[in-house]
N, C-alpha and C positions, 0 to 999 in steps of 0.2 A: 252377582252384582256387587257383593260385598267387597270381591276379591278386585274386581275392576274398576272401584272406588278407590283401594287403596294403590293401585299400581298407578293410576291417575296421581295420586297426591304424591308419591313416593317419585314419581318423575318430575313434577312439578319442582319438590325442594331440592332434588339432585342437579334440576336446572338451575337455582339461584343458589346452591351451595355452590357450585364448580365456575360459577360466574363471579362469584366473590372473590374466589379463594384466589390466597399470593403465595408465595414461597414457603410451602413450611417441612417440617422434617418427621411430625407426627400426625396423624387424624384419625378419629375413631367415632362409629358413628353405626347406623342400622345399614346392612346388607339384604339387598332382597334379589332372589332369584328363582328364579322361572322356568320351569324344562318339563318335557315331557307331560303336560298337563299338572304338574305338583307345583307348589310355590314355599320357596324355604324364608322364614323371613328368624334373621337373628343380629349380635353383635357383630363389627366387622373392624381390624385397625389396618393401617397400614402404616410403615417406617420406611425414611426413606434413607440410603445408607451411603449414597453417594446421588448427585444432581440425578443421574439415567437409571438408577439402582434401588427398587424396591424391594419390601418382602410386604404381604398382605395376610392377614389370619382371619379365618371366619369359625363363626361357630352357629351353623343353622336349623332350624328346627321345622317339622310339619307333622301332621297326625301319623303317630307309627314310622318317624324318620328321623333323624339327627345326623347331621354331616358336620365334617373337622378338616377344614381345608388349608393350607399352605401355598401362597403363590408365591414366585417373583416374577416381577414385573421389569422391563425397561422400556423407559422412557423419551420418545423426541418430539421434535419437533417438526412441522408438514413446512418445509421449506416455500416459498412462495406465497404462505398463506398464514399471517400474520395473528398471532394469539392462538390458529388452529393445532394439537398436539396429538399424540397416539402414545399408545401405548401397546405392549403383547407378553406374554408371558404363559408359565406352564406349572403344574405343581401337585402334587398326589391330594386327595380326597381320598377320607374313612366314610363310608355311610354304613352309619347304623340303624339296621332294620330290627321294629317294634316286634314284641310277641315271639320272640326264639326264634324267627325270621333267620337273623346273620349278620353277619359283618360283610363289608364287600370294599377293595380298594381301588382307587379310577384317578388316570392320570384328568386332569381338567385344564382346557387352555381356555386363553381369557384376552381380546383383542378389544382395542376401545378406542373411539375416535373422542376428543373433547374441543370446546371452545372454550 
């Protein structure tokens, strides 16, 4: 319950952060993500290096997990459909496993529709 409390609010402000936001070059903020029944939640920036040309860094944590990610991202625009944008991109992940576990490294893609 706790966990689906917080994935409620964490969509809630990612809807009125991305509603707000105008043009900018920097943003850094809480990253939360979701897979395979785990939830990583840590810092997140991204920079953007040209108008279509991201880079993204995360650094996420959960019980016995820590991942180190690197994206980039490009970005456009959904032609016909006004304010509507996209995004897609690819980029290695480190996940470090707790307790002498291991290291383990994974390409991650990342597709996002926005308003």
């Amino acid at each position: 319950m706790k966990k689906l409390l917080f994935l409620v609010a964490a969509v809630i402000l990612g809807t009125n952060v991305s509603n707000a936001q105008s043009d900018y070059t920097f943003a850094a903020g809480l990253g939360l993500d979701l897979f395979s029944g785990v939830t990583l939640v840590g810092p997140s920036a991204k920079y953007f290096f040209a108008e279509e040309h991201a880079g993204q860094a995360e650094l996420m944590f959960e019980s016995g997990l820590t991942t180190l990610t690197a994206l980039y991202e490009y970005h456009g625009d959904i032609s016909g459909a006004d304010g509507l944008q996209w995004f897609a991109g690819a980029g290695p992940s480190i996940l470090f496993f707790g307790e002498g576990i291991g290291t383990e490294i994974a390409l991650r893609p990342i597709v996002e529709f926005r308003l």
